[in-house]
matplotlib code that plots the C-alpha trace (Angstrom):
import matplotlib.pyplot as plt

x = [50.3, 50.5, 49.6, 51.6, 50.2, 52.1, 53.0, 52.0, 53.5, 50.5, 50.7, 47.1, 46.7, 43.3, 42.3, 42.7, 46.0, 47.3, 45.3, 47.4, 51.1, 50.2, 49.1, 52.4, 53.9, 52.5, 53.3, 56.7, 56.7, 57.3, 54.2, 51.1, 48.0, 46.1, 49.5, 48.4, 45.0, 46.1, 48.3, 45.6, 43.1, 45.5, 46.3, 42.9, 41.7, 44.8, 44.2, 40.4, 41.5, 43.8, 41.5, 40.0, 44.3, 46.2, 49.5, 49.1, 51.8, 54.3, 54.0, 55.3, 57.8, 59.4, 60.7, 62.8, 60.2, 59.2, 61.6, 64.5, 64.0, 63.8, 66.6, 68.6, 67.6, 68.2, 72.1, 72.7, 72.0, 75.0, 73.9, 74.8, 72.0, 70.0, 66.5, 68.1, 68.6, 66.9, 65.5, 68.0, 71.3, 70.5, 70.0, 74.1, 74.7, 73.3, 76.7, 78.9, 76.5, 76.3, 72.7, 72.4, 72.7, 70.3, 68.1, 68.7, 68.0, 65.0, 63.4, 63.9, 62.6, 59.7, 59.4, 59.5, 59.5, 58.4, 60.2, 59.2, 62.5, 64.5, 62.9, 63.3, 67.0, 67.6, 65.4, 67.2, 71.2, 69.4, 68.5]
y = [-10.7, -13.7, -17.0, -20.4, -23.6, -26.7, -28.8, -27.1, -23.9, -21.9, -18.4, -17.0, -13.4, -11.1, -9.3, -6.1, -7.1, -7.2, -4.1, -2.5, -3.9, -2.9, 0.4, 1.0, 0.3, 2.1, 5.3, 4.3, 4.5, 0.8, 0.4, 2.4, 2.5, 0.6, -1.8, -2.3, -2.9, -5.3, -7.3, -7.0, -9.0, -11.0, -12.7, -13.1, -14.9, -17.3, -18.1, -18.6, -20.9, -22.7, -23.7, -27.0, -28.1, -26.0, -28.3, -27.8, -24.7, -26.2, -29.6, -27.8, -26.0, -29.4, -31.0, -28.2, -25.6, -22.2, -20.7, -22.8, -22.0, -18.1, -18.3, -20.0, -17.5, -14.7, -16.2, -15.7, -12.7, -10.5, -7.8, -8.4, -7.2, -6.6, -6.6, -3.8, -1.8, 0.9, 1.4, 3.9, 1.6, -0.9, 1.2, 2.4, -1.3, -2.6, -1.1, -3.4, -6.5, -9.1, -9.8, -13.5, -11.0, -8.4, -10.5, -13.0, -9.7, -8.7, -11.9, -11.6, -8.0, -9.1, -11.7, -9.7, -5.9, -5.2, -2.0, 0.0, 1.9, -0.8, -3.0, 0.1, 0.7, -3.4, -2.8, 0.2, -1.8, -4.7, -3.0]
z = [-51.1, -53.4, -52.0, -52.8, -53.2, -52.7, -54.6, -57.5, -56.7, -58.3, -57.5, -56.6, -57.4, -57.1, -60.2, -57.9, -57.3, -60.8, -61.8, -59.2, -60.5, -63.6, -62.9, -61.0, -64.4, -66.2, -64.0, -63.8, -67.9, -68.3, -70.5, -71.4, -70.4, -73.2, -73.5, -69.4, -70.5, -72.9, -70.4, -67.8, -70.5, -71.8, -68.5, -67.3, -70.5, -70.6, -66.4, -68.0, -70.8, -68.4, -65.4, -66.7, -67.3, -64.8, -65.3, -69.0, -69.6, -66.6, -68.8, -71.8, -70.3, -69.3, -65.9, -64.8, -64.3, -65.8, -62.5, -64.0, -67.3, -66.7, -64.5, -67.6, -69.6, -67.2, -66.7, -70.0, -70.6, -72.4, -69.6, -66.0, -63.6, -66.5, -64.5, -62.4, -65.0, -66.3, -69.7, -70.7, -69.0, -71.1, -74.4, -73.5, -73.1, -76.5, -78.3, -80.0, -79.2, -81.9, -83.6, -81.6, -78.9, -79.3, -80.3, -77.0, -75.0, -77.5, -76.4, -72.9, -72.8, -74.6, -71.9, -69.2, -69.3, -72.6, -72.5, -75.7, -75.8, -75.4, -77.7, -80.1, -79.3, -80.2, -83.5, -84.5, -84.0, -85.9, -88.9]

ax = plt.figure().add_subplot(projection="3d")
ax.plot(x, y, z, "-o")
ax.set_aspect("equal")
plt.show()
């Protein structure tokens, strides 16, 4: 289980730990297994290229917080519940969905699920 620091509300996970989450996504079809590899690299590097200025990504985000910021983003979302969704639910729910739209929900995905069908199903109503 994660541990929290305070005040800085850094989130300290093992490498086995995210190996783990990942993998669980990638049986459950959310990503494959070199896009998990990917991720899993990815992550590590930029925790890497972060350690001498922890406060350095929270700075950017701005005084509200990375959690505030994806909540924002979360609330306005054209798709209620989208994170409970599955990949194929939100597909159906793409229909008649301006471009600002898809492409506010194309961002978010991106963000967060990177869901290859979805982003597929947005690139497909876009073109």
């Amino acid at each position: 289980m994660p541990r929290v620091a305070r005040p800085l509300e850094l989130v300290v996970l093992t490498r086995a730990r995210l190996q783990e989450v990942v993998d669980g996504m990638v049986e459950r079809g959310r990503i494959t297994r070199n896009d998990a590899a990917d991720l899993v690299a990815d992550l590590l590097a930029r925790a890497r290229s972060h350690a001498d200025d922890p406060l350095a990504d929270f700075e950017a985000i701005g005084p509200r917080g990375p959690i505030e910021v994806a909540r924002r983003v979360g609330r306005e979302l054209p798709i209620a519940r989208y994170d409970d969704l599955t990949a194929a639910e939100v597909a159906d729910e793409l229909d008649g969905m301006s471009a600002a739209e898809l492409r506010k929900v194309r961002e978010y995905e991106k963000a967060n699920a990177n869901r290859k069908t979805v982003l597929a199903a947005i690139e497909r109503r876009l073109t």
